[in-house]
N, C-alpha and C positions, 0 to 999 in steps of 0.2 A: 371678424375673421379675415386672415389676408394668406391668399393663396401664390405661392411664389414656385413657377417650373423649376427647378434648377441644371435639367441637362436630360435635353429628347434630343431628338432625330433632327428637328426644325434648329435645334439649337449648333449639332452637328456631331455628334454618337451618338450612338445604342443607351439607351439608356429613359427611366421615367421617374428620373428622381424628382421629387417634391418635395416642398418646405410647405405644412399647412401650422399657423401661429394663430391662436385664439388669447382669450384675455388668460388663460386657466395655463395653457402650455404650448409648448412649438415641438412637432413632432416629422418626423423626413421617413419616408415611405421610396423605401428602396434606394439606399445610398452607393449606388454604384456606377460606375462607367465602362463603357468596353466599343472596340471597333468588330468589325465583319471581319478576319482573319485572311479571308481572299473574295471580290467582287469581282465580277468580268475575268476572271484568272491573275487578278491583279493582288497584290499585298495595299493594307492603308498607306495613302500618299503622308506625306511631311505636313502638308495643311490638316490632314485629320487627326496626326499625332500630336501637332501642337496645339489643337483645338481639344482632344482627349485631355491634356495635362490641364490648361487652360479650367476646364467644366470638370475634372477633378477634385481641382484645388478649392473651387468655389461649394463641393457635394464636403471636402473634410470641414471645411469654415462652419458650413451649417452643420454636419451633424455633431461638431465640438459644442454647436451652440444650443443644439437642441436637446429636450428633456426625454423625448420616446423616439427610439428607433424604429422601425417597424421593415419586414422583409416577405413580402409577398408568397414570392419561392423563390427555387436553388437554382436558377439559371444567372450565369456571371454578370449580366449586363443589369440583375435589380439584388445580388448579393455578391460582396466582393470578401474571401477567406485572406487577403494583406497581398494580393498582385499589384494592381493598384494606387489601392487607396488603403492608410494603415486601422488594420484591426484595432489600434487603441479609441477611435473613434466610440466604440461601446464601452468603455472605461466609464462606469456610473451610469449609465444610462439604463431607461423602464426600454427591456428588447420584447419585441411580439412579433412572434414568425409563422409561418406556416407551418403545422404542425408533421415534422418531419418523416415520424411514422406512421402516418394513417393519410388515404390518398395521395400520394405519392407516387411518380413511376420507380426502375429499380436502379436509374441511373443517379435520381436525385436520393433519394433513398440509403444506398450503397456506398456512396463515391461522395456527392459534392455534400450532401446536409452532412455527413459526419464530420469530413476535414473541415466545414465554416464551424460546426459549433466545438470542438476541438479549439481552431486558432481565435474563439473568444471566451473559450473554458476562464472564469473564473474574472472576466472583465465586468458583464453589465451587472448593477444591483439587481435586478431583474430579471427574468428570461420564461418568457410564455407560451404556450400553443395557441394563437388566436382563431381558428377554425369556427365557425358559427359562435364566438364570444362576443361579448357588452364589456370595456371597461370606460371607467367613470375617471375624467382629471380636473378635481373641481366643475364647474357649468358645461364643461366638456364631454361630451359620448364619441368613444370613436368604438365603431360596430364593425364587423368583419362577417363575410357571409360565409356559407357553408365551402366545403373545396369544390370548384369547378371546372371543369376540364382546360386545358392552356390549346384555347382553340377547339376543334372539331373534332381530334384525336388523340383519345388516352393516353398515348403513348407518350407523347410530349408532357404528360405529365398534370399537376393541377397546382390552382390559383388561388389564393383569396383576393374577393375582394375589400375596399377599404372603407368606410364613410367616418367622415370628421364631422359632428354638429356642434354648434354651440348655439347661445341664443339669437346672435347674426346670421347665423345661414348653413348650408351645408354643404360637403363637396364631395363626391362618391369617387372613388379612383379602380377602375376593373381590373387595373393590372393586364395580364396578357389573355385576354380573351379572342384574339384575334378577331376582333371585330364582331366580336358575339353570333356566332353564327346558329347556337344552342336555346331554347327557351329557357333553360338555365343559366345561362349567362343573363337573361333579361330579370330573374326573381327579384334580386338584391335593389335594383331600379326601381323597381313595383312598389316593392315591400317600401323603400326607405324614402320614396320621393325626394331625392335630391335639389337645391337648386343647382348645382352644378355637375358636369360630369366629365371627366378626363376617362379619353377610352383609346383602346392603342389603335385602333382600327385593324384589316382581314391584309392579312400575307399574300397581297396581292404581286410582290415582286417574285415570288415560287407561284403563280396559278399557273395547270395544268402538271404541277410535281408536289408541293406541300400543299396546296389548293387547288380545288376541283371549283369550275363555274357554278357547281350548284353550290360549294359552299359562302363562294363571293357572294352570290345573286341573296343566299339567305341574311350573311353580314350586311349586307345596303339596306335591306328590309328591316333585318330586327336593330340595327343605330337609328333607321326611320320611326322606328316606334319607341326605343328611348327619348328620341327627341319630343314627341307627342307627351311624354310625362309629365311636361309643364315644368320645363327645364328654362333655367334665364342664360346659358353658357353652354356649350358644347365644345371641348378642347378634344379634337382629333390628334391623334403626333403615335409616334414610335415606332411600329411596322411597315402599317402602310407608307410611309414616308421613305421607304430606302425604295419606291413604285416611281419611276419617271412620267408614269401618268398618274400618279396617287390624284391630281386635282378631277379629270376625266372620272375615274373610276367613284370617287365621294360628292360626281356632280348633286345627284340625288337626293342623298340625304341635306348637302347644305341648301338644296330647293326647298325641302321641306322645311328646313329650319328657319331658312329668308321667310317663309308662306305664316311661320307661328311667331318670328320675330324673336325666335332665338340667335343668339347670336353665336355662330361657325366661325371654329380658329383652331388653330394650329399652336403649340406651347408658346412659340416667339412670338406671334401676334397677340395672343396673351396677356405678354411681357411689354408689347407695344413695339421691339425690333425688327428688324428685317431677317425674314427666315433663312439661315447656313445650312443649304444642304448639300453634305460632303458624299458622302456615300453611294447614292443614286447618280453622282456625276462622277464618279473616281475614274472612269474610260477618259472622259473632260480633264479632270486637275494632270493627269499625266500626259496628255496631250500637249500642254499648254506647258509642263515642268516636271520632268521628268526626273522626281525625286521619292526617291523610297522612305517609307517615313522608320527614323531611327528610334526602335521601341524602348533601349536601354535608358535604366534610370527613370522608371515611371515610379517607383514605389516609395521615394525620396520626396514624400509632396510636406512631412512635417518639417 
C-alpha cells in the first residue's frame, strides 16, 4: 500500500486530499483545494494562490488517474462542484460520498450536496452513500464509519470517516473531526485498528469562538488515546495547521507518540519536504510583498 498526501495545510491550502494505491486499486479521498477567503482581515496573498493552482493540478492528475473517488462531506475544501478543479474528474469513476440525506446539517443538505451532485449528474459509473458501508476492490476493503459529528458541534454538520486495508497495511483517514474531540470520533479507531492515522487535528486557530478550552483540552486527550491504539504513523495536518502555535498546542500528543515510538508528522514530513505554511503567516507574506493573490482563471487547470 502506498499512501501519497496530495494537498494539506503543511503542504500550503485548505485541503486533505489523499491518494491511497493498493495492489487492487488507487483511490483519492477528497479531491479538492480551497484558501481561507479572509485571514487577519487579509484576502489569500499571490504565494497562496499560486500554490492553490500548483496542489490543484497535482489533486486533477491524480484523480484522472484514480479508480474510486471518495467525498467525505459538503464542505469546499474536501468537495469541489467545478470552481476549481473540473467536475470531469468523475467521468467513469466508482464515487462514494457521504450520504447527502441522512446526517447532514441543512446548509449541506440544501444548498452544497444538491449543486455537487447535480454538476456530476450522469459522469461517475458509480455513485454511492458510503455511511457505516464495506466495499470490496479486489484484496482491498475500504470501510467507512457511521456519520459523526464535523467537530464538537452539530451544526457544522457530519463526516465519514475513511479506512483503506489491504493485505500490507491500513490507513484510517477521520476526515474533519476537529481533533476528535467526541468518543465518537474515537469508535472507528477502536473498531478498525489502523496502522496509520491521518487526522485533521482541533480548530485551535478559532479557540475561545469555534473552540472552547474544554474542547481543545478533550481533542489533546482523545488524539492521546488514538495514538495508544498501536498506531506505526500518526499524520497531524489541516486545521490545526492554519494555529501559529499548532506545534505548542500538539506538544502532548507528539510526547506521547515519541514515548510509544510512534511516529508524529505533519503531511509534508510524510512526503519527506519541508512544511509551506501559507496561511497561519498571511500577516508575514504581506509584510514582506504586498501582493494580492489574483484568483481569476483557477478553473482552467485541464
Amino acid at each position: 500500500m502506498e499512501v501519497v498526501p496530495i494537498a494539506f495545510e503543511s503542504l500550503g491550502v485548505r485541503s486533505q486530499a489523499t491518494l491511497v494505491e493498493t495492489r487492487d486499486v488507487r483511490i483519492l479521498v477528497d479531491p479538492a483545494v480551497s484558501l481561507a477567503p479572509r485571514r487577519y482581515g487579509l484576502p489569500p496573498h499571490q504565494l497562496e494562490v499560486d500554490r492553490l493552482k500548483e496542489l490543484a493540478s497535482k489533486v486533477y492528475h491524480a484523480a484522472t488517474e484514480a479508480d474510486v473517488l471518495v467525498v467525505t462531506h459538503y464542505h469546499y475544501d474536501h468537495h469541489d462542484p467545478g470552481f476549481v478543479i473540473p467536475t470531469s474528474i468523475y467521468a467513469g469513476k466508482a464515487v462514494l460520498i457521504k450520504d447527502p440525506r441522512r446526517d447532514v446539517n441543512r446548509s449541506q443538505r440544501v444548498f452544497r450536496a444538491p449543486k455537487f451532485l447535480k454538476a456530476i449528474e450522469g459522469l461517475p459509473r458509480s455513485l454511492e452513500s458510503a455511511d457505516g458501508r464495506e466495499f470490496r476492490f479486489g484484496g482491498t476493503t475500504v470501510k467507512f464509519s457511521r456519520a459523526v459529528p464535523h467537530g464538537s458541534d452539530e451544526r457544522m454538520g457530519y463526516v465519514v470517516q475513511v479506512l483503506v486495508k489491504d493485505g500490507d497495511g491500513s490507513v484510517l483517514i477521520t476526515s474533519d473531526v476537529e481533533g476528535a474531540p467526541r468518543e465518537a470520533h474515537l469508535e472507528f479507531t477502536r473498531e478498525t485498528k489502523p496502522n496509520d492515522v491521518i487526522v485533521d487535528g482541533p480548530l485551535s486557530y478559532m479557540l475561545g469562538h469555534a473552540l472552547s478550552e474544554e474542547d481543545l483540552h478533550r481533542s489533546i486527550k482523545n488524539m492521546e488515546a488514538m495514538v495508544r491504539e498501536g498506531l506505526s504513523r500518526f499524520v497531524v495536518d489541516h486545521h490545526v495547521l492554519r494555529d501559529p502555535m499548532a506545534e505548542e498546542r500538539l506538544a502532548p500528543v507528539r510526547d506521547v507518540a515519541m514515548d510509544l515510538g510512534v511516529k508524529f508528522l505533519n503531511a509534508a514530513q510524510f512526503l519527506g519536504v519541508e512544511p509551506v505554511i501559507l496561511e497561519a503567516k498571511r500577516r508575514e507574506l504581506y509584510s514582506r510583498d504586498n501582493r494580492r493573490g489574483d484568483l481569476s482563471g483557477l478553473s482552467l487547470l485541464e
